[in-house]
Structures are given as C-alpha cells and as structure tokens.
C-alpha positions in Angstrom: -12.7 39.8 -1.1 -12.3 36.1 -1.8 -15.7 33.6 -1.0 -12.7 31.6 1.0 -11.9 34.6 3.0 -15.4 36.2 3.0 -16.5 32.5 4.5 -13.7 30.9 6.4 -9.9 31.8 7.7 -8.8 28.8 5.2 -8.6 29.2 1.5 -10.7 26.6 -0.8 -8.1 24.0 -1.0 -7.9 24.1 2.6 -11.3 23.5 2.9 -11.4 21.1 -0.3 -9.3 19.1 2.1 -11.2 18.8 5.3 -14.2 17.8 3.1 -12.3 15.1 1.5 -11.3 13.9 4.9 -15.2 14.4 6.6 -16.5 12.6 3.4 -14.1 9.7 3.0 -11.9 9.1 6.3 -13.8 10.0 9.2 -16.7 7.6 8.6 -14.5 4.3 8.0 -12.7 5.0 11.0 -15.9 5.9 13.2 -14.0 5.6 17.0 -11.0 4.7 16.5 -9.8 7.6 18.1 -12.4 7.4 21.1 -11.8 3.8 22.5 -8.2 4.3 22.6 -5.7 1.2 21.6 -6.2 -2.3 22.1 -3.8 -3.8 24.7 -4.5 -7.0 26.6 -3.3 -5.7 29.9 -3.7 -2.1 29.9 -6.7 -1.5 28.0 -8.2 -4.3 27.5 -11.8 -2.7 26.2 -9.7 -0.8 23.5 -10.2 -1.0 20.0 -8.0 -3.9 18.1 -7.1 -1.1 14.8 -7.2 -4.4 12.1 -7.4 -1.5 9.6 -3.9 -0.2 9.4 -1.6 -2.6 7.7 1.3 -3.4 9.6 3.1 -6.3 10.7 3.6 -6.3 14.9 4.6 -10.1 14.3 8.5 -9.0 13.6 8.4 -6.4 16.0 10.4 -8.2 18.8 13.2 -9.7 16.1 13.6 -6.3 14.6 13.6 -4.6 17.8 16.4 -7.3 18.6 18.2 -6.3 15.6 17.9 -2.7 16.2 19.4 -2.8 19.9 22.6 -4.6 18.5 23.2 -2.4 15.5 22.1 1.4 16.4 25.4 3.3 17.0 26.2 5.5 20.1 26.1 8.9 19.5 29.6 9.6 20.1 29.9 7.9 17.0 28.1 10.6 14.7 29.5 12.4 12.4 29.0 15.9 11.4 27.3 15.2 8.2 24.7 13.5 10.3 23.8 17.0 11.5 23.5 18.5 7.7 21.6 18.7 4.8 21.4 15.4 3.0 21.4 15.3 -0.5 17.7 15.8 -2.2 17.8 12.0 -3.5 19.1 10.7 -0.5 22.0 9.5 1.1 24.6 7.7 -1.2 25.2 5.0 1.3 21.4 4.3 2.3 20.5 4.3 -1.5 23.6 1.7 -1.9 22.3 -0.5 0.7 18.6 -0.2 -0.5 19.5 -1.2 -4.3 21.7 -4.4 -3.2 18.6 -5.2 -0.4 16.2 -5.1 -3.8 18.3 -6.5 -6.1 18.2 -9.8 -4.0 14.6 -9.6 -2.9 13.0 -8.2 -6.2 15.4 -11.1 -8.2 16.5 -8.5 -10.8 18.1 -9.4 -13.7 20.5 -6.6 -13.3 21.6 -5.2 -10.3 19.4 -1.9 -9.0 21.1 1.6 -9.4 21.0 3.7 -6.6 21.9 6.7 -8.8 18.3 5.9 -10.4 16.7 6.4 -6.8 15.0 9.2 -4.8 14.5 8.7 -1.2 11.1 10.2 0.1 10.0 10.0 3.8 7.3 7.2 3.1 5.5 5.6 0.0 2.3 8.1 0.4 4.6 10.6 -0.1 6.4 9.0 -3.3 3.6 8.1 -4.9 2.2 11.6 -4.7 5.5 12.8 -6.0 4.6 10.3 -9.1 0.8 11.9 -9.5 2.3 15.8 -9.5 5.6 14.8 -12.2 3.0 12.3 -14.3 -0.6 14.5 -14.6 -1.2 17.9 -14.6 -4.2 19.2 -12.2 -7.6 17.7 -13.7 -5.6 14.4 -15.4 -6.2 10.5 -14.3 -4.3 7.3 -13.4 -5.8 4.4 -13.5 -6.4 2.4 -11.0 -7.8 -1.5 -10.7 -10.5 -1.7 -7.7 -10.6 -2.3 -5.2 -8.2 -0.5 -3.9 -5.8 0.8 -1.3 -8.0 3.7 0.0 -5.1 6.2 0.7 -3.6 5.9 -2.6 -6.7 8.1 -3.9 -6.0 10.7 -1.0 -2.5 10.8 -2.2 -3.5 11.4 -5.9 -6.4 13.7 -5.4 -5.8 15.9 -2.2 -2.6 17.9 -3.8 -1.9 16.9 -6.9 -5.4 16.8 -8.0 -5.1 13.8 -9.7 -8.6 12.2 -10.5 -8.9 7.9 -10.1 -10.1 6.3 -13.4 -11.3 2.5 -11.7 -10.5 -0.7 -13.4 -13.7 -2.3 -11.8 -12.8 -6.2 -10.4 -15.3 -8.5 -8.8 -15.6 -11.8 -8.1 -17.4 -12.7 -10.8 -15.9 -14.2 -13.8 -15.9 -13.5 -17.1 -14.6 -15.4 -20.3 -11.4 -16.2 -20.2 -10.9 -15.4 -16.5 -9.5 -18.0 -14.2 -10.2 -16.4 -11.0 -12.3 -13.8 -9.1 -11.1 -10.3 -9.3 -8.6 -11.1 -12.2 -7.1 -7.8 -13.6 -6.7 -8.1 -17.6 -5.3 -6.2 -20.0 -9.4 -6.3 -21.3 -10.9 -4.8 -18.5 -8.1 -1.8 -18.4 -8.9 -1.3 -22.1 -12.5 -0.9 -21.1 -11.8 1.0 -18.4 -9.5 3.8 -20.7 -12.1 3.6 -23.2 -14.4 4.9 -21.0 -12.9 7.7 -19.5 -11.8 8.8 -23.4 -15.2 8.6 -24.2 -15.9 10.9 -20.9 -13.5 13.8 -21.8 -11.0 12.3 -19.2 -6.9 12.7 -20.2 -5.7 9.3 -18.3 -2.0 9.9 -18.3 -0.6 7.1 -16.0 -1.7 3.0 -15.1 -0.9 2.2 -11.2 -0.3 -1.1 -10.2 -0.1 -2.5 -6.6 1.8 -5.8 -6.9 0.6 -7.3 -4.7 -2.3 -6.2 -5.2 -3.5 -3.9 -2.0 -6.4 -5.2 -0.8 -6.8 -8.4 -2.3 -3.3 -9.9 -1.8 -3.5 -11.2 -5.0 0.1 -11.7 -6.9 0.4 -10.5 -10.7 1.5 -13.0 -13.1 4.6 -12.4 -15.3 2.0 -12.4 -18.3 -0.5 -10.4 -16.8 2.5 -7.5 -16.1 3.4 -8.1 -19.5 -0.5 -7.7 -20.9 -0.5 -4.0 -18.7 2.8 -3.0 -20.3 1.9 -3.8 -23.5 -1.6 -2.1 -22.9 0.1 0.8 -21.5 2.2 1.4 -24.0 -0.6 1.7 -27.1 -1.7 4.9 -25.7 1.4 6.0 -24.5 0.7 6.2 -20.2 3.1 5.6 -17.5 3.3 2.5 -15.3 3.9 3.0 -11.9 5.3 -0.1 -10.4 4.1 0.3 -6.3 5.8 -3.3 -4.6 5.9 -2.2 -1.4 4.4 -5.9 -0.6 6.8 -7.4 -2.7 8.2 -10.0 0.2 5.1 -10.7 2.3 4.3 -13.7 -0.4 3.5 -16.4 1.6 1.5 -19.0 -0.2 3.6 -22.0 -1.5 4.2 -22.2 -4.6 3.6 -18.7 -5.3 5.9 -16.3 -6.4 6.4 -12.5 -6.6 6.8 -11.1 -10.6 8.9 -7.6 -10.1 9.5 -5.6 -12.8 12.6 -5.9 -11.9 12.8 -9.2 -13.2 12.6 -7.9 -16.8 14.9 -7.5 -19.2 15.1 -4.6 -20.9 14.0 -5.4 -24.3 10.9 -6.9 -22.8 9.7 -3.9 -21.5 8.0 -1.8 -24.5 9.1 1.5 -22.9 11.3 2.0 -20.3 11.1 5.5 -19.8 7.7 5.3 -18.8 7.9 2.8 -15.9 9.1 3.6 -12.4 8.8 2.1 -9.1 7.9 2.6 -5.7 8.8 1.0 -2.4 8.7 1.1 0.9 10.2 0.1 4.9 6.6 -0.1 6.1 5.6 -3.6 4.7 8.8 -5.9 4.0 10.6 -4.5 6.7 7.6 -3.6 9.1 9.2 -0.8 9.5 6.2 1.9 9.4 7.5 4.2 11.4 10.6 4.9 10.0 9.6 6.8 6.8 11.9 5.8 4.5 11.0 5.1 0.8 12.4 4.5 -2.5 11.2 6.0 -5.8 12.9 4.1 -9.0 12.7 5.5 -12.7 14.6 4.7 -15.9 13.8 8.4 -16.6 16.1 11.1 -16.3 14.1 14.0 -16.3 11.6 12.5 -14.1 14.4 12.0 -11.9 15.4 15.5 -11.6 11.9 16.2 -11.0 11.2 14.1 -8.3 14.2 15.2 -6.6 12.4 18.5 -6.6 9.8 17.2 -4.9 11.7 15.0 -2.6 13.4 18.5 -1.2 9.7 18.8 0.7 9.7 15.2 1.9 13.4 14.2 3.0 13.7 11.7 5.5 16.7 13.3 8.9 20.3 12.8 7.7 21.2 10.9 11.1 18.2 8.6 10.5 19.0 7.7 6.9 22.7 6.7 8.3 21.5 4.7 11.1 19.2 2.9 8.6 22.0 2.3 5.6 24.1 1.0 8.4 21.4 -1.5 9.4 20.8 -2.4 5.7 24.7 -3.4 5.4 23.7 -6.9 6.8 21.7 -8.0 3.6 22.1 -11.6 5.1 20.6 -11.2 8.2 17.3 -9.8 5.9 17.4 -12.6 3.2 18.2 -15.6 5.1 16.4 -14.5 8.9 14.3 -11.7 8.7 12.5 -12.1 5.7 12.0 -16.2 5.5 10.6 -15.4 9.6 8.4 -12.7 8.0 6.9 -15.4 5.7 6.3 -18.4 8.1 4.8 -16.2 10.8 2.3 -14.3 7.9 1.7 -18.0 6.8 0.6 -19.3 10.1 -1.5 -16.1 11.1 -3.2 -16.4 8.1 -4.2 -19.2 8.4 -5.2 -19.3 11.8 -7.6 -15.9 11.3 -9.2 -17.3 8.0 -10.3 -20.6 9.2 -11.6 -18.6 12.4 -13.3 -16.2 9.9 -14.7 -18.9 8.0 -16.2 -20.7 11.1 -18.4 -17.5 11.5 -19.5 -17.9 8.3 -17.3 -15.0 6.3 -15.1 -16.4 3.3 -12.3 -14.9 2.4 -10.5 -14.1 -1.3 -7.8 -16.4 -1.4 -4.8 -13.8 -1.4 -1.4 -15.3 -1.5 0.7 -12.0 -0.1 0.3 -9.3 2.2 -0.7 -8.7 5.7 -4.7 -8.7 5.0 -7.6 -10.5 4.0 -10.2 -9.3 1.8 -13.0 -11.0 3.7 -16.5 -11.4 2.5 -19.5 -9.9 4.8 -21.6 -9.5 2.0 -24.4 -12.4 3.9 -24.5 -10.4 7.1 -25.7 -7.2 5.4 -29.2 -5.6 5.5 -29.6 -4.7 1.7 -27.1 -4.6 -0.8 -26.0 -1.6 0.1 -23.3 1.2 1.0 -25.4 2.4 3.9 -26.3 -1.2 5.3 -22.2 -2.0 4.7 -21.3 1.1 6.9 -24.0 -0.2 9.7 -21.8 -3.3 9.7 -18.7 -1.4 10.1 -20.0 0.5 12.8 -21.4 -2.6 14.3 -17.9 -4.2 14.2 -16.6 -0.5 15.8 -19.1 -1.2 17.9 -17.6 -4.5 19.2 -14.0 -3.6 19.1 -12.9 -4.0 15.3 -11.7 -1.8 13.2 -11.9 -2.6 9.6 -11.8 -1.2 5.8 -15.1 -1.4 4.5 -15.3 -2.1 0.3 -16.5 1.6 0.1 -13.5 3.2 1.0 -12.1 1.1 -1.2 -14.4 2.1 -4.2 -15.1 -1.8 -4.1 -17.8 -2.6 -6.9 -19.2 -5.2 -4.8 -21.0 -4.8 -1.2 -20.1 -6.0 2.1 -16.2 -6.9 1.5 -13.9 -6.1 3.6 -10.1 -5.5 4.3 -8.9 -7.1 7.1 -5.6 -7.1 8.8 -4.2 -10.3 9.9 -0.4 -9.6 10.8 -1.3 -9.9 14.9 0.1 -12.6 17.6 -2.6 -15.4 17.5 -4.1 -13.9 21.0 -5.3 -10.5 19.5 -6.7 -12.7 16.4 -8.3 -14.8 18.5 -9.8 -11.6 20.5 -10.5 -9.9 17.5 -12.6 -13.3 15.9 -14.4 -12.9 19.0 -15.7 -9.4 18.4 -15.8 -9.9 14.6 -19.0 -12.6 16.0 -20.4 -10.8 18.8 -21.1 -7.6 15.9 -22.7 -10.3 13.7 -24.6 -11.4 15.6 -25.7 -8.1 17.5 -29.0 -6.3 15.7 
C-alpha cells in the first residue's frame, strides 16, 4: 500500500497541493471569505477585496456595450453547440490579432494562425511552464512578483521560481528603484547554475505585476540579448499592456520589434489576457502567441483541457469586430479613469503617511508600509495584513510576493472614488489600531 493511501483518500500531489494553498494562499487572504463582499448599501461592514486586480471602473460602459451587441439566441448557429477547434475559434483569433495589432503597435500585423486560445492567462501561462521545463526545471522570475504566477508554475507543472531580487535601493548604474537589468538576471542565473538548478525559461510581466512599472525598449532588448547567451525562453506576459496611464509614458511590446532585432525568435512567445485591458475577468478568454511551431502544436494539446464554450468565443469575436469602439472609447476611458483613481488613492495614501512606487501602468499600487511595522519582519508584515483584514482591507502583502523587502504592499486602486475613499479610511483606522 502507498504512504498516500495508507494516510489519506488523496494521492501526494493532491496533498502537495492543499499544502501549497494552507502555506501560501490562505494566510494573505485571512477573512476574505468570512466578512462577505463590500457593498455600500447591502453590506456595508463587508470586506473592500483591494487584492484582486480588476477594473470595476468600466464595468457600466462595458456592460453598455454588451447589452447592445449580444445576439438573441435565435440567432445561434449550430457550430455554437460543437466542439471548437483546440486553438480557438478562427473568427475570435481574427478579431483578437487585429485588436493587438493596434494596441500592441506591431510592426507587422498579429497572425491568428500563430495563436492558441486558453480559458484565462493562469491557465496559458501554465501551458508555457509544462511545454518550456520538465518537472524539477526553473523560470526566472524578477521580484516582486504576481503571487499566482508561482502557483501556476509550481502546483502542476512543477516548475520551480529562480527570483531576480529588485528593491528600492539602487545600485550603479540604476536610475530608479526596483530597476530590472540585464546585470541583476545574470546574477540571478549565475546563481541557480551554481546551485544545480536547469533554468530553462526568463518571464517577464510588462508591465510589471506588482510594481506597475513599464520596461524600456532597451531594457527588453538587454533580457533578450541576456536570454539568448544561455539559450532560455522569453515569455512575453502583457496582459497590462493598455492600463498605461502616466503621460508621457509608453508601453514597449515585443510586438513592436522587428524581426531581425530579436536574437531568437523561436524562443519568445506571448501571453494575454480579457481580464486587465478589457476588464473582462470573468470571461476567460486568453491568447497564447509563439513564433514556434512545435510549441504551437503543443500548446494546442494542452489547450484541449482548458478551451473556452464555443457560443461564448462567438459572442466575444462578434464584440471584438468593433475595434473602434475599443481604440478610440473604451480604451482612452480605461486610461483617464485609472489616471484619476490613481491619483486620488495615492495622495490619500500618502496623507497617512504610506508612499507609494511610482508605477506608471496597471490597476495597483505597490504601497510602502514598511514605517508602520513592528520589526523588520515577515511575521510583524502579516500582523499588519491582518490588522488591515481586521479593518475591512484586503491587500497583498510583499511576502506573497516573495518581495525582498518588508512591509510593501500591493494595492488595488481600480474602484469608484467612494470605495477608495472607504477603503483610505480603514487603511488608517488599522494603522493606527495596536
């Protein structure tokens, strides 16, 4: 008889799994589940969630949208009610690659025949870990970072995280805290050769998830180049790629790349999302993009697991037809509102005494606490993140982040002004609670 069997009804992984999710999940959420959701009117006690990232602000304009474009259902077709193909519709990919083409500002038009739809980004990006590393392998990773991408390495795939460390410290050459170079990825490599580790892929949030920050065309260029003298994979995840909303500032796809500036194009690919552009979480629909043939037919495989319902991916290519309403409404709306919320919940922030990393995209601050902890600590950070619980406020502390430094945390901005202004509230009564 098995230890699993001899111990439990579930088999190792199974239990490998409810660990990872005891250890890491459970205690950055604390009750969430237990105060029940904010709402001004109908539970007004409830717990404002400023951990997930989405964006309610374009809720009522896409719901607009949504009334005036969903077809009747007399209007279905009977392929609606079949199999789709394993990538993905032909039509939604269509409308998905001429969306990106104009967002992204490629250089060349996307090809939807170089596309795989999966039912969400979590689930593309672990598609990426399984085809990239074998069980055991390493990506790496700059942190802080976006706290689910290490669930959707490491829980199937088994993918281990190799950290680029950032902090807000500089060193030599650095123009600004949390820079990632093409220096402190070489360290970080070094490292984990020196360790025994096989680091077979570099991922790269850009924007970077959680510190909003935008990647420079030379910095992307620095990380190609790097990636390419020891022969790893880039994974490309933009999912934030239009929430840039600092003047001024723009977003560097890899898309806008020519060919011949990219030192290997069969070892980058691409990942993006409805949830963050679009604010369209719910509808779990993503896009994985790769130069590479046999990765293709690969993820395909995988994709068979993960498909998002025919009907559903029809509805949604029909929306995406209107690529003006997107560029020149939804999109520019997304922006100014992200803008003004912004700066309304960092200058409240500030008032209480918590600065903020000056992100430039994205729906979240990476605000610093570090001044209201007990000791420099992970223990005296998670007592501040159940204080703020506590209060009403649900944010991502820097551990869950694998943050280097202490008392940081990720905080969700994309809210109407009178849930920030709640929220900034709360965020002072727990500061000032003992």
């Amino acid at each position: 008889m098995s230890s699993a069997s001899s111990s439990s009804s579930l088999s190792q992984r199974a239990e490998a799994i409810l660990s990872y999710e005891a250890n890491r999940v459970v205690p950055a959420l604390g009750g969430i589940v237990d105060q029940g959701k904010y709402d001004a009117e109908k539970n007004p006690n409830g717990l404002i969630n400023m951990g997930t990232a989405q964006n309610s602000l374009m809720y009522d304009l896409l719901r607009e949208k949504l009334n005036c474009s969903m077809e009747s259902p007399k209007t279905w077709s009977d392929e609606m009610f079949m199999y789709s193909p394993e990538e993905g519709l032909p039509e939604l990919r269509d409308a998905i690659a001429k969306l990106l083409t104009v967002t992204s500002r490629a250089v060349t038009p996307l090809n939807p025949d170089k596309m795989i739809i999966f039912n969400g980004a979590d689930a593309g990006l672990e598609a990426m870990g399984f085809v990239l590393c074998d069980s055991g392998e390493a990506v790496l990773l700059p942190v802080p970072f976006y706290y689910g991408l290490h669930s959707n390495l490491k829980v199937r795939p088994n993918v281990d995280v190799v950290p680029i460390p950032l902090t807000k410290e500089l060193r030599p050459g650095e123009t600004q805290p949390f820079e990632l170079t093409a220096e402190r990825a070489e360290e970080a490599y070094q490292k984990a050769v020196k360790e025994g580790v096989t680091v077979r892929a570099l991922f790269l949030v850009n924007p970077n998830n959680p510190l909003g920050d935008v990647y420079s065309r030379q910095q992307v260029l620095d990380l190609l180049k790097f990636a390419k003298r020891h022969d790893l994979h880039v994974v490309f995840d933009e999912v934030y790629m239009s929430t840039v909303f600092e003047d001024g500032v723009s977003h560097n796809s890899i898309f806008q790349f020519r060919e011949d500036e990219i030192p290997d194009m069969q070892k980058v690919h691409f990942v993006w999302t409805f949830s963050k552009d679009l604010a369209m979480s719910g509808m779990r629909i993503a896009v994985n993009y790769t130069w590479n043939n046999k990765i293709h037919e690969a993820l395909k495989s995988i994709a068979h697991f993960h498909g998002t319902p025919t009907g559903w991916q029809a509805h949604m290519a029909k929306l995406l037809t209107d690529t003006d309403w997107f560029v020149n409404v939804f999109l520019p709306t997304s922006v100014k509102n992200l803008k003004e919320a912004h700066r309304y919940f960092t200058q409240g922030l500030s008032q209480l005494g918590v600065p903020c990393h000056k992100g430039t995209a994205g729906l979240y601050v990476w605000a610093d606490f570090s001044k209201f902890l007990s000791a420099p600590t992970a223990e005296a950070e998670m007592e501040l993140n159940q204080k703020l619980l506590r209060a009403g406020v649900q944010c991502t502390p820097s551990v869950t982040c694998q943050g280097q430094e202490r008392g940081w945390f990720r905080v969700v901005f994309a809210k109407d002004k009178s849930i920030l202004e709640t929220a900034l509230a709360r965020i002072k009564t727990a500061l000032q609670s003992n």
